[in-house]
C-alpha angles and dihedrals in degrees: 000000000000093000098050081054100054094064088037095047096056080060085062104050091046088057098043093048094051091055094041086056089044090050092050099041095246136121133027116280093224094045090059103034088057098057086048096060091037090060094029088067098048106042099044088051092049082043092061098038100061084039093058086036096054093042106124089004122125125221126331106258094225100041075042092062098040089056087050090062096053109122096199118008122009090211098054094046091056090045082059091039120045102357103050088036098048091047088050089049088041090060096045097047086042097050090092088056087055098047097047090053088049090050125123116206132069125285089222108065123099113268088033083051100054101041084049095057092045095047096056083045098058089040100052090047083057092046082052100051089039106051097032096046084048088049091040090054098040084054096054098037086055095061110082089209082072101057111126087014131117118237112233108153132106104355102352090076097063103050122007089231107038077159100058092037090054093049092053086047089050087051093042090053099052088038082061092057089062086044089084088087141026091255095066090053089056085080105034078124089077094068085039093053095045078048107055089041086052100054105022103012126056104327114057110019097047088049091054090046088060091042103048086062099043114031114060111236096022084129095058093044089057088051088054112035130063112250101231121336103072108245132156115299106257121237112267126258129258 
């Protein structure tokens, strides 16, 4: 439950933000609702798709083995520890949403132009990886001649996670929305913080944990394939 809201919640701060900047005077209309619609798209497609993906399924392995080291109440111990921590890194991440939404000045001249176009870019590039690697990888794990096996194929040879780089490209972009003023660049920390936990934190290195033990040649395909950024396959070792 806690992961289809992540992708949906973020919805909901970019709507909020752009009515409280309304309420208060404050902001440009385009500049919001475009952010809106920005993070509306990608959250509500991530939202679906782990929705669809955890249908029938029983407990996330690694929310599973945080409840197993509660001393008192399960329930509490997940509210401290996944649901407290994951609000708090939802508002940080989020802060460049807000302050976009809160932002004076015109989207069309020419610096706020330029950051702007190269902030849907960047963002679109991120919405790509993301929703054809999650696609990719749904494909291949529906086919029972697959089971044990290591996806590399599309995207997935290129970078062992299209799916996390895509993410950190998505957050990079709408941080760039923001980037048209110094107050956007107060709070660069939020995409580099969805990026390290992406790459070192929670994302990549836990799922690799989990594969390493349950899909054969996993440890080839690491050799071969980039970690994160997607790069030419190298030539496979003797």
């Amino acid at each position: 439950m806690v992961d289809i809201v992540w992708g949906a919640g973020f919805t909901v701060v970019a709507v909020l933000s752009v009515l409280l900047a309304a309420a208060h005077g404050v902001g440009n209309p385009g500049r919001g609702w475009l952010v809106v619609v920005l993070t509306g798209v990608w959250g509500l497609r991530l939202a679906v798709h782990i929705a669809r993906r955890n249908a029938g399924r029983g407990e996330d392995p690694r929310y599973a083995d945080i409840a197993a080291r509660a001393a008192g109440s399960p329930a509490a111990h997940l509210y401290r520890r996944v649901y407290l921590v994951q609000a708090a890194a939802m508002w940080v991440v989020s802060l460049p949403l807000q302050v976009a939404a809160h932002q004076e000045g015109p989207l069309t001249s020419g610096w706020a132009l330029l950051v702007m176009v190269l902030g849907i870019l960047l963002w679109a590039v991120g919405l790509f990886f993301e929703a054809v690697g999650d696609a990719q990888l749904a494909r291949f794990t529906a086919d029972p001649a697959n089971a044990g096996r290591v996806n590399d194929r599309g995207l997935w040879r290129y970078t062992r996670h299209p799916n996390y780089f895509g993410d950190a490209c998505v957050w990079w972009g709408l941080f760039l929305l923001s980037a048209r003023h110094w107050s956007g660049w107060v709070f660069v920390c939020a995409p580099a913080l969805m990026t390290w936990t992406l790459a070192r934190g929670t994302g990549a290195p836990l799922t690799e944990k989990r594969m390493a033990t349950s899909r054969r040649g996993y440890a080839e395909y690491v050799q071969r394939t980039s970690g994160f950024v997607p790069l030419p396959p190298r030539a496979r070792r003797r």
